[in-house]
N, C-alpha and C positions, 0 to 999 in steps of 0.2 A: 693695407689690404683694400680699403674703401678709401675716394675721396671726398665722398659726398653721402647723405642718406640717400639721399635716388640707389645712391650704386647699393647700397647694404639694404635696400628693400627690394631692388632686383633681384640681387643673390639670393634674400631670404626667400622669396616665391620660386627662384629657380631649384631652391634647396628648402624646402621646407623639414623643421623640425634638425635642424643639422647646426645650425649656427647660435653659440652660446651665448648668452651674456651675463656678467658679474652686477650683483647689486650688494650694500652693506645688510643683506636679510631679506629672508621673507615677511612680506606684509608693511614694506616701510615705502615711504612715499616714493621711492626709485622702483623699486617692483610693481607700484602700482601702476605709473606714468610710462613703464615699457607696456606693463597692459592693455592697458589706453592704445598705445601706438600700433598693438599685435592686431588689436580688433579693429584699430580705425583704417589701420592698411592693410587690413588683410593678410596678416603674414603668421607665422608659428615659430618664433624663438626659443629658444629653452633656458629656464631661468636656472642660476647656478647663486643660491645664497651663500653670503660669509657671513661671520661675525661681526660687522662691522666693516666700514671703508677699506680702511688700510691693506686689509688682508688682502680684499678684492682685487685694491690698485696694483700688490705686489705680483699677484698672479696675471692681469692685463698686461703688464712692464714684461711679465716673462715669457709671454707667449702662451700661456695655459688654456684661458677664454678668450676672445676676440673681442670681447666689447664690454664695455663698462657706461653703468650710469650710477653717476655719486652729483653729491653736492657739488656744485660753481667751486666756490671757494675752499674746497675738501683738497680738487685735484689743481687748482691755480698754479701753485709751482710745479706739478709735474707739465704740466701745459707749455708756461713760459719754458722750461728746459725742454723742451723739445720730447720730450719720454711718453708724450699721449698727444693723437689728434684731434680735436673734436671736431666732430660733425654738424650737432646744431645744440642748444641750449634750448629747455624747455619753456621760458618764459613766450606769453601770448606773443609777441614781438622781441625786435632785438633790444638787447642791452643797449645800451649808451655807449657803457665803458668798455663794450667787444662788441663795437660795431659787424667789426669784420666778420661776426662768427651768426650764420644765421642761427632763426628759429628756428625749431621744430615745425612748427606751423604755416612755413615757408612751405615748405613742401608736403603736410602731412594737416592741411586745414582741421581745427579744432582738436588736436593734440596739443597742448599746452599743462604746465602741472606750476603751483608757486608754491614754495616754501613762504612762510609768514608768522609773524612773530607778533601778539597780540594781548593786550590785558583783557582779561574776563573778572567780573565781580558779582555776589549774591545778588539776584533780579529782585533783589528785597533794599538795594543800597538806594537810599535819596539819591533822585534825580539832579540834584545840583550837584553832589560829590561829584557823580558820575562823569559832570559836563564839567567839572572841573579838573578833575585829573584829567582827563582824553586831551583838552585843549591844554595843558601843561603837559602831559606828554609828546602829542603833537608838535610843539613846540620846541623841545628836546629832540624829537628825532630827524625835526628840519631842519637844525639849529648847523651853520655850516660846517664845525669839528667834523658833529657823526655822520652827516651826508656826504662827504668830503671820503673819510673812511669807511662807509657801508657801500658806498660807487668803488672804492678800489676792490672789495672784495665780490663786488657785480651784482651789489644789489641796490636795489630802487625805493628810498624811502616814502613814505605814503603819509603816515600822520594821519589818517582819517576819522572822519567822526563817527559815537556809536554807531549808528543806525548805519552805516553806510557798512562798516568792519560784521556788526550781523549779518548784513545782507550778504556780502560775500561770503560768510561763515556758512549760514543758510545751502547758498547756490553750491558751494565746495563739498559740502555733506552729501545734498543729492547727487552731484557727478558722479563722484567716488563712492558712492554705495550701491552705484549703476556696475562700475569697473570691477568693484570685491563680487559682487553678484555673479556678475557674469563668467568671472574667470574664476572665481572660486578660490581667489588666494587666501591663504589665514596665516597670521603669523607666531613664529617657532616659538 
């Protein structure tokens, strides 16, 4: 139906309030990150929560709702078989490993959303534990095995240090407690 987001945010302004889209729930980081995109493009989608991915993807594949947003790695093999198009990936820029497939942010400046994967510890643990695990983890997650395997499922290993992983933590809290505000999502 679309080849590009240009063309599904045209349609959506020329049809507002008409064009569905599948997330795995309400309240989970895919319903948020379509939020994001409603306000920052101006458009009015209508969200259609499942249970979960799968359900979502089953009903996308049969024509039911028109658009689906899931995890990278969720729909990868419906992707590579050819059974879903995608349009852009929500990472602030492109993947690496799906050069080909732009960002969101391509087209739709500062709509970006990351999934992240992160150790938190009692703000009461010695500061040396602290800087000693980070930098042994860090070092496991750059370690070539898991880089090697978290780029084929199109993710981007980081290894970062506390202060740095708060700070994102921080900055991710305020966005998205901007986007729940605003749209008013709460989840099931």
């Amino acid at each position: 139906r679309w080849n590009s987001l240009n063309e599904l945010i045209a349609d959506a302004k020329k049809n507002p309030g008409k064009i569905a889209y599948a997330t795995p729930g309400s309240g989970t980081a895919m319903h948020l990150s379509v939020e994001l995109l409603k306000s920052v493009a101006g458009i009015d989608l209508v969200h259609v929560p499942y249970k979960g991915g799968a359900p979502a993807q089953q009903d996308v594949m049969g024509g039911r709702v028109p658009v689906l947003l899931d995890v990278h790695y969720a729909v990868l093999p419906l992707i590579s078989s050819g059974k879903i198009k995608v349009l852009g990936l929500l990472s602030p820029q492109r993947v690496k490993a799906y050069a080909d497939i732009p960002a969101v942010a391509e087209t739709v400046p500062g709509v970006s959303a990351l999934s992240m994967v992160g150790l938190v510890l009692p703000s009461a643990t010695p500061r040396d534990i602290v800087q000693r695990l980070s930098a042994d983890i860090s070092k496991a997650v750059l370690s070539s095995e898991l880089t090697g395997r978290m780029t084929q499922l199109g993710m981007e290993p980081v290894g970062s240090t506390p202060e740095q992983f708060d700070a994102f933590v921080r900055t991710e809290i305020e966005k998205w407690s901007k986007v729940v505000k605003a749209s008013g999502a709460k989840v099931d």
